[in-house]
C-alpha positions as CSV (number, residue, x, y, z in Angstrom):
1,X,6.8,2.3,-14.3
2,X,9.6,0.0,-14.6
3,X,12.7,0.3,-12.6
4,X,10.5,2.6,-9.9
5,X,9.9,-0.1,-7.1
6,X,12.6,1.0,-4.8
7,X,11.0,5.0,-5.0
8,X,7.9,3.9,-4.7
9,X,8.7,1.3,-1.9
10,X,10.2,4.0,-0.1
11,X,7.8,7.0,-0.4
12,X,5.3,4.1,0.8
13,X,7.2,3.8,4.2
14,X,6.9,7.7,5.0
15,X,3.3,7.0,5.3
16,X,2.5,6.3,9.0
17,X,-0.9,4.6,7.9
18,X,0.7,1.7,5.8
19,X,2.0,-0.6,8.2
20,X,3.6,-3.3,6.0
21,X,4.9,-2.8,2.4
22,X,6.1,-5.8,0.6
23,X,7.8,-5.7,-3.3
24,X,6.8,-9.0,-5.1
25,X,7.9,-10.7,-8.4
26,X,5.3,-10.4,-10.7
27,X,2.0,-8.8,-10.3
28,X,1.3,-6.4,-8.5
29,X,4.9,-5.0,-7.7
30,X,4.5,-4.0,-4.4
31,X,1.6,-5.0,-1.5
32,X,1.1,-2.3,1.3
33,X,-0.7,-2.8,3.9
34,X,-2.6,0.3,5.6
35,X,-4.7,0.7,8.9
36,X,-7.2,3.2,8.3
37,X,-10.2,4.9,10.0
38,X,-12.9,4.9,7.6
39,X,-13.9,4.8,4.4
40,X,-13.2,8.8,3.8
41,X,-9.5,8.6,4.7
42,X,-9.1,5.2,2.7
43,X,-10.1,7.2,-0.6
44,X,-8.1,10.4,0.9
45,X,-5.0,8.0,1.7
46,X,-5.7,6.2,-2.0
47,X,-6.5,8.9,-4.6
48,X,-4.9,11.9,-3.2
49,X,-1.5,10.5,-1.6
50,X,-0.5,7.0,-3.3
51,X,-1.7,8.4,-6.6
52,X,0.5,11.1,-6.4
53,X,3.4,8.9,-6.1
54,X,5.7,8.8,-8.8
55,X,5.6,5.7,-10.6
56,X,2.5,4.4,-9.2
57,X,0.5,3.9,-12.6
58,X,-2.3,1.9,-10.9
59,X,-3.3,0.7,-7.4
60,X,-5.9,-2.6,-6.5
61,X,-7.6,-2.0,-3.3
62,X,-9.4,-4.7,-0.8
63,X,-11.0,-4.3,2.4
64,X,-10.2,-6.6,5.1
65,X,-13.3,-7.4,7.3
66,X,-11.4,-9.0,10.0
67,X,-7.6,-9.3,10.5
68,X,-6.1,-12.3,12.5
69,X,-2.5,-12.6,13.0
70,X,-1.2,-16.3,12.4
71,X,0.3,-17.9,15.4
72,X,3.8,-18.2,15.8
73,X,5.2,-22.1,16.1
């Protein structure tokens, strides 16, 4: 929904599993990033909490296999 970023940026951030949330221009409006578990609390954390979010109309999910942090210069 437009004009909902900021809500939904902020209801996003009282989620202790997402561990980076970051509002873009364009598409998608917002990225979050989540550390979960398993594949049971990723479609727990997905369908039954950012779902309910208001003004979250659609969500895009990937899996990251393996995670390395860039090194600072």
């Amino acid at each position: 929904m437009p004009g909902m970023t900021s809500s939904v940026v902020k209801t996003l951030g009282e989620i202790k599993e997402i561990k980076t949330i970051d509002p873009c221009w364009g598409k998608p409006d917002i990225i979050a990033i989540a550390d979960i578990p398993d594949q049971d609390a990723l479609t727990q954390l997905v369908l039954s909490r950012i779902h309910g979010i208001e003004g979250v109309t659609q969500t895009d999910t990937h899996l990251v296999y393996r995670l390395k942090e860039a090194r600072s210069k």
